[in-house]
C-alpha positions, 0 to 999 in steps of 0.5 A, a space after each residue: 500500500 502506499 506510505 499513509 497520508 498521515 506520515 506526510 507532515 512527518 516527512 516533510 519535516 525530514 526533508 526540511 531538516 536535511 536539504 541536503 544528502 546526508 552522505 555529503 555532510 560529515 559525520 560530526 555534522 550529522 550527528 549534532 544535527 540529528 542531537 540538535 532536532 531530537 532535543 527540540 522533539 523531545 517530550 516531558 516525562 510523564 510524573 513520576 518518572 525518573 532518569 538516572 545517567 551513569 557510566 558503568 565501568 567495564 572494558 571500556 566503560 560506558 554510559 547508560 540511561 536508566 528509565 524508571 517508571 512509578 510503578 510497583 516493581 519489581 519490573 520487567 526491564 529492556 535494555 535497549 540499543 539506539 539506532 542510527 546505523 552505528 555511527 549516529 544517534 545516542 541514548 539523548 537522540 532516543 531519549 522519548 523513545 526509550 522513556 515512552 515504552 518504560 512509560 507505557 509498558 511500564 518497564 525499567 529500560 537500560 538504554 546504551 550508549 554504545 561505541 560508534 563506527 567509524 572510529 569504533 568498528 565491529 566489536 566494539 559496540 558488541 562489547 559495550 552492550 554485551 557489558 550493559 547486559 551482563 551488568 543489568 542482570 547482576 544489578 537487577 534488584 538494585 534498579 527496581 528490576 525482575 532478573 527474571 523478566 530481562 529483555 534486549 530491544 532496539 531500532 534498525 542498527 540497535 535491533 541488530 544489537 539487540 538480536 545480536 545479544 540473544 545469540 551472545 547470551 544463548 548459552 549463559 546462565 543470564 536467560 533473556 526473556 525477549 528480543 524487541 526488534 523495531 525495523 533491524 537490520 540484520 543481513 548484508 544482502 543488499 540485493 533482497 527486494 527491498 533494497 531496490 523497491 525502496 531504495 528511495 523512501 523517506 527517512 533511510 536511502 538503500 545507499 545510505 545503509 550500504 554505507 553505514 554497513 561500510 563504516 561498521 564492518 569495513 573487513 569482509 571477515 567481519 561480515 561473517 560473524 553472527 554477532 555482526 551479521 545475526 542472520 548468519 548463525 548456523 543456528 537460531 534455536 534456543 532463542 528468546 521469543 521475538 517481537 519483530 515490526 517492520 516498515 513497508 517502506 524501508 529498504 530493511 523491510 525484507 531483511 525483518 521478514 527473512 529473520 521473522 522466518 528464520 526464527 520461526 523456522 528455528 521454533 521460536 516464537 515470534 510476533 511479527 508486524 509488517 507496518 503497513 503503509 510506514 518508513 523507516 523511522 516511524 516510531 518518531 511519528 506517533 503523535 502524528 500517525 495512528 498506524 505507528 502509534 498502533 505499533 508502539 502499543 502492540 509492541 508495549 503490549 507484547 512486553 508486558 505480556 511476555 514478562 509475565 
């Protein structure tokens, strides 16, 4: 179907916002734009509700947000890992999308801010979100959460994180609950479908995602790893169940569709929501669309049940 009418204010934007290729500006440029126009977006917390900043120490230290919502714990928790193709965007730029599900789920969300591509390729932000989980579990009590009931989630770049954690905790004693995966990019074939029926839609180019596939993982042999590239395990059994949504309009689409079916394969359970009608990116149009409010509550839903 074609992009919905309601998206059409949010797009617009996006192209006022950036007149110009993103792949002409530097990265220090785009990244303090994208910080600039996420905190003019940014929406106040609901009462109640408290955000702690901290840097955890591990390897290479790292700092994480805490969300925690006022409600009766202990809590479900997510840790969550932004999007931004690796190379843009932080826990600030995902600020109101973070606080809105530890909000509206209610859980405790962990949100990470992982080291970036180019200057810190592949592992690096493996690394980093493999300590913040590790450190969520054996901190669990101390930040209002069930160690029972942890999750892993992210947005495009940050949903290949997040599949990427299941595969790296699939035989540790800390057992994930779940995977929350917003619209992940999770293959390094640029030829599926999507790729070229897409290749122009609003918000993410299929030339731009080549790109940020370039800065991440610049070494063939990196592109081989499953830590990198999820959808290369040999196996997928054993996972935690998935959440995954999709937007028709996005060159990723087809790589959601292709990991939704892998998992299922695999026999994991999976909820899968195609976004019809949406783009890339449509998770920061909800108070405009209805379609991608609708998936915002399908997906708190599915955490709140799921964590029971």
């Amino acid at each position: 179907m074609a992009i919905d009418p309601q998206l059409a204010p949010f797009i617009a934007r996006l192209a006022e916002a950036w007149p110009e290729p993103v792949l002409s500006l530097p990265v220090a440029t785009w990244r303090e734009r994208v910080e600039r126009l996420s905190a003019a977006a940014r929406m106040p917390y609901p009462d109640g509700f408290a955000d702690e900043t901290r840097v955890i120490d591990a390897p290479r230290p790292v700092r994480i947000r805490i969300y925690r919502p006022r409600a009766p714990g202990p809590l479900p928790a997510l840790v969550y890992m932004h999007g931004g193709g690796w190379v843009i965007g932080s826990i600030d730029s995902h600020d109101s999308i973070t606080a809105a599900i530890a909000a509206d789920t209610p859980c405790v969300v962990i949100s990470v801010d992982y080291a970036r591509a180019p200057e810190h390729p592949f592992p690096a932000a493996v690394d980093d979100c493999r300590a913040v989980v590790a450190w969520t579990f054996e901190n669990a009590a101390a930040i209002g959460a069930s160690p029972d009931a942890i999750f892993v989630g992210g947005d495009s770049a940050g949903g290949n994180l997040a599949a990427a954690m299941t595969l790296a905790f699939r035989d540790s004693p800390h057992r994930l609950r779940g995977q929350l995966l917003i619209y992940p990019c999770v293959d390094v074939n640029f030829e599926r479908p999507s790729y070229h029926s897409e290749a122009q839609a609003p918000y993410l180019k299929a030339a731009e995602m080549i790109w940020f596939w370039n800065q991440y993982c610049p070494e063939p042999a990196q592109r081989a790893n499953p830590l990198a590239v999820p959808i290369k395990a040999a196996s997928l059994a054993g996972l935690p169940p998935a959440f995954i949504v999709v937007a028709e309009h996005d060159p990723l689409r087809d790589d959601g569709h292709a990991y939704a079916g892998r998992l299922e394969a695999a026999g994991v359970a999976v909820t899968f929501r195609p976004g019809l009608g949406l783009i890339h990116g449509f998770v920061r149009a909800r108070a405009l669309c209805t379609a991608a409010q609708a998936e915002h509550v399908a997906m708190t839903d599915w955490l709140r049940r799921t964590a029971q």
